[in-house]
C-alpha positions as CSV (number, residue, x, y, z in Angstrom):
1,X,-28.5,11.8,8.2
2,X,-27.0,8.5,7.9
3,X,-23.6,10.1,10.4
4,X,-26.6,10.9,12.9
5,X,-27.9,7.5,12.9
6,X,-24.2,6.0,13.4
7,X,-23.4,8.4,16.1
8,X,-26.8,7.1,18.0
9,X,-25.9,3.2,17.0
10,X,-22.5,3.9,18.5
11,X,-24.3,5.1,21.6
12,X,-26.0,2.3,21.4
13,X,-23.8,-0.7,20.9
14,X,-20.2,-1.2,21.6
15,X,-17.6,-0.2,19.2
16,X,-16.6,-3.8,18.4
17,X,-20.3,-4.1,16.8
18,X,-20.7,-1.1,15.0
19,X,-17.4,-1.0,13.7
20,X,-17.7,-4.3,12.0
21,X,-20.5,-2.4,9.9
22,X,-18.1,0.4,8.8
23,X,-16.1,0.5,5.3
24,X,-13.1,2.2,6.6
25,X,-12.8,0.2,9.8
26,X,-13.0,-2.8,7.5
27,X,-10.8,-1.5,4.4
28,X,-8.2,-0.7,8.0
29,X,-9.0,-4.2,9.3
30,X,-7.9,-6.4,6.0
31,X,-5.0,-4.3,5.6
32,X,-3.5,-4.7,8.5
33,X,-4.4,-8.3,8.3
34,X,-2.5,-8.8,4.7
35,X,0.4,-6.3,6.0
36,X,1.1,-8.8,8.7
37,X,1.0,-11.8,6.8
38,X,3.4,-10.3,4.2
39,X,6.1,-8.4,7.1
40,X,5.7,-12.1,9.0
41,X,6.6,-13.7,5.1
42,X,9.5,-11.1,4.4
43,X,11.3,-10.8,7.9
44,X,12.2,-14.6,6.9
45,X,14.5,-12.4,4.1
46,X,15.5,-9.7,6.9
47,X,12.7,-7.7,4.9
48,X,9.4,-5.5,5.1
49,X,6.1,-5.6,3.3
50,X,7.5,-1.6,2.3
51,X,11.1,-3.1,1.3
52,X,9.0,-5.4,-0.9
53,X,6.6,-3.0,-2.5
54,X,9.6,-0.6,-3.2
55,X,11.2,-3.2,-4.9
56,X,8.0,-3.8,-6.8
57,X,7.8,-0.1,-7.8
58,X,11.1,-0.2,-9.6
59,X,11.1,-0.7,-13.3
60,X,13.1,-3.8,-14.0
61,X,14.8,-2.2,-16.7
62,X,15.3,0.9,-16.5
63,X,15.6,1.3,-12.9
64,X,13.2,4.3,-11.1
65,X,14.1,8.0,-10.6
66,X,13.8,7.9,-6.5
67,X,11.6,10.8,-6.7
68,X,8.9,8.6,-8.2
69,X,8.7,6.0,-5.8
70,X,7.8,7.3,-2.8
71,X,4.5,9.2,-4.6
72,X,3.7,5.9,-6.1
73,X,3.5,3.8,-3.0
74,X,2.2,6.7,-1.2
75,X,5.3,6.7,1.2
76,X,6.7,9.5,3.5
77,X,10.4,10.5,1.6
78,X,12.1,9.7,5.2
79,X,10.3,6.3,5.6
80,X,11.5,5.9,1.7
81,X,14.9,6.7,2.5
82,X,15.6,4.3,5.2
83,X,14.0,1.1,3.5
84,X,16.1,2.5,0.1
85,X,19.0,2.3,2.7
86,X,18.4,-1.1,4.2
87,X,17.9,-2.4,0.7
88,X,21.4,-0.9,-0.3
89,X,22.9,-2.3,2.3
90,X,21.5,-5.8,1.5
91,X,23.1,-5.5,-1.7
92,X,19.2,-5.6,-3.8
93,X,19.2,-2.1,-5.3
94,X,22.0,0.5,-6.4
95,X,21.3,4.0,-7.0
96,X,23.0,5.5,-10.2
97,X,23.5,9.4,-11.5
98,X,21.6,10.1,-14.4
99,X,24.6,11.1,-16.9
100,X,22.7,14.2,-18.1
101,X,21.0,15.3,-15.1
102,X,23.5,14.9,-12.2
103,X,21.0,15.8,-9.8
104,X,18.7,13.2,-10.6
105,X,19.2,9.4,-9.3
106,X,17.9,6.1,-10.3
107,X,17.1,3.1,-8.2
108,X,18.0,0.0,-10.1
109,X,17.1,-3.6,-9.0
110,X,20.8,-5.9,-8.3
111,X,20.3,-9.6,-9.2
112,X,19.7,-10.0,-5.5
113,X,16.9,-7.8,-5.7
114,X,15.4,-8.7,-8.8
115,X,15.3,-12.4,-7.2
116,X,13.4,-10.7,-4.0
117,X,11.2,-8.8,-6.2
118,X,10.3,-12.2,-8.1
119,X,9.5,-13.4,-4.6
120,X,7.1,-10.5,-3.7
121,X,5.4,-10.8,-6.8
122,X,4.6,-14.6,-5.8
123,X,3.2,-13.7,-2.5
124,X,1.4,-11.1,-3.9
125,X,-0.5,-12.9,-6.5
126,X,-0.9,-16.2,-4.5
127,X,-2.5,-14.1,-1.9
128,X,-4.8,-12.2,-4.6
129,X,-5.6,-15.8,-6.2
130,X,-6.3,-17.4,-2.7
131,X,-8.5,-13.9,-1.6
132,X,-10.8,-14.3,-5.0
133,X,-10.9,-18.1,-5.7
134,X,-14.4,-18.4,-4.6
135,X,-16.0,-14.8,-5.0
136,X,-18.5,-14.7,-7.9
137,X,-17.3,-12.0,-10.9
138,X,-20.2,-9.7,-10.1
139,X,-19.2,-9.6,-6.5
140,X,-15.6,-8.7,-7.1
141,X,-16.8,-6.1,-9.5
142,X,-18.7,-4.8,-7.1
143,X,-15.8,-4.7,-4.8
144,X,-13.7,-2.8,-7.3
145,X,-17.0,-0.4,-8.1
146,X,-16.8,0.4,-3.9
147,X,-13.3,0.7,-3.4
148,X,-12.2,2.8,-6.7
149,X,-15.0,5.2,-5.3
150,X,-12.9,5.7,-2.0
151,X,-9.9,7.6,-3.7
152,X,-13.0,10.0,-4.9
153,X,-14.6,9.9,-1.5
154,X,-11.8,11.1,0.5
155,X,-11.1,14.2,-1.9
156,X,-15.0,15.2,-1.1
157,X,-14.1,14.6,2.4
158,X,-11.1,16.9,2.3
159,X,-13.0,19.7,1.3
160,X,-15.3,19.5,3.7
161,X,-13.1,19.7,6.3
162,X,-11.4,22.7,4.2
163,X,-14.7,24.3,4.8
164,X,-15.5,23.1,8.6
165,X,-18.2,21.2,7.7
166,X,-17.0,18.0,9.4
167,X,-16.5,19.2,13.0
């Protein structure tokens, strides 16, 4: 019922006024909103908002196998490969054999890049304090109720499609 009565709103009103009602436009919205702000923050470093987050996926000290990285950020392996690259070649990670396992690798933070990951983790939480200072506890956990439902959502949404009921 509720897709029924978008699709007629839509028909309705222009996109700009309806979307502004829509969760995923908005979730879309804020995100690409915050990944600007952090690219425009780390291309002062020669760096990406995904350089940054890789670099605060690795375990300080014990470095990160590389095939847990990419599932954890929810990152293509190519796209992975070419920030692990450009943050080789600007001397912040190394990648090291495990000793046992020769086919496994680790990614391990350099001092360079444990300084840059210091500096992502700054921005990060100066952005998460600034975004929360003035929203009331209930609202935020309200926020968190909404948004941890969305991993849950999508999964429902996937097997609907699997079964054509979304077309």
């Amino acid at each position: 019922m509720q897709c029924e009565v978008f699709l007629y709103i839509y028909s309705m009103e222009s996109f700009e006024s309806v979307a502004d009602k829509v969760v995923v436009y908005k979730i879309r919205e804020a995100w690409l909103n915050i990944a600007k702000l952090y690219n425009e923050m780390a291309s002062e470093y020669d760096a990406s908002i995904s350089m940054a987050f890789i670099l605060l996926t690795i375990d300080q000290e014990e470095g990160t196998p590389v095939t847990k990285i990419a599932p954890r950020m929810g990152m293509e392996p190519n796209s992975l490969s070419r920030s692990l690259k450009s943050l080789e070649d600007q001397g912040m990670i190394i990648r090291i054999k495990d000793e046992v396992d020769k086919r496994k690798v680790y990614i391990k933070l350099t001092d360079q890049g444990s300084k840059m990951r210091v500096l992502a983790l700054k921005a990060v939480f100066h952005l998460e304090k600034t975004i929360i200072k003035d929203i009331p506890k209930e609202k935020l956990e309200t926020f968190f109720e909404v948004i941890n439902h969305v991993p849950e959502a999508i999964k429902e949404f996937r097997n609907k499609l699997a079964f054509k009921e979304v077309r």
